[in-house]
C-alpha positions, 0 to 999 in steps of 0.5 A: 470518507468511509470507504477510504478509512475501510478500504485503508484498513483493509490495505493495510492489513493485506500488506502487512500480510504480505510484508510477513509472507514475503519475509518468511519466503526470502528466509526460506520457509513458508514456500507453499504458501506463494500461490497465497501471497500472489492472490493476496498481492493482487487484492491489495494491489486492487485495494489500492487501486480502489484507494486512489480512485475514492481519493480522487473522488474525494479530491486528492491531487490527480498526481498523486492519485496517478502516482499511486496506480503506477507505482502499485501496478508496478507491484504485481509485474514485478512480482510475477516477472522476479523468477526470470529477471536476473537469475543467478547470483545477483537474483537477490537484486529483483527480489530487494527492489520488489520488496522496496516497491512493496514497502513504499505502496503503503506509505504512499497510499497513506500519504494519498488518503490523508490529502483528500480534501474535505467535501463542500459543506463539511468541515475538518475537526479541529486538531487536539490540543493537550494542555499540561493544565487540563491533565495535571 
């Protein structure tokens, strides 16, 4: 359960970078920096996928673990194939489907992580409850 919080973490992180990265290059700044975005792309891709796979150890429907790999392999095809697909005027289509594939990976990632089951012998703590009583 500890690796799925770390490589979570560690997903997050890199697609936050990538979010603001691929931000700054459809405003047109920070163009150097696309060979850092494409290695980056691909270690979250690969973060992800190491996220399902823990998941699906840990007893996530296969579904959505199966979902999960899909959809983020679609990630780096879209990403590597966006300079020829559609050229021209209507370019900005690639590049706002690529951004809505990048932006659902995550959420779903989190939807996969929060599914897993907990193992035999352990057992979910108790939700928190907040009680006007105890702090007022």
């Amino acid at each position: 359960m500890r690796a799925i919080i770390v490589v979570r973490a560690a997903a997050g992180l890199l697609w936050l970078s990538q979010l603001v990265l691929g931000i700054l290059f459809w405003t047109g700044h920070a163009l150097g920096l696309m060979q850092v975005h494409m290695v980056m792309g691909g270690l979250l891709v690969l973060a992800l996928w190491a996220l399902a796979l823990l998941c699906a150890r840990a007893g996530a429907p296969r579904a959505l673990v199966v979902l999960s790999m899909v959809w983020t392999a679609i990630l780096p095809v879209l990403g590597f194939a966006q300079f020829q697909l559609l050229p021209g005027p209507h370019h900005w289509i690639v590049r706002v489907v690529h951004l809505v594939v990048g932006l659902v990976a995550m959420p779903l990632a989190g939807r996969l992580s929060i599914s897993v089951r907990p193992s035999s012998g352990t057992r979910a703590a108790p939700p928190l409850e907040f009680s006007a009583r105890q702090h007022g």
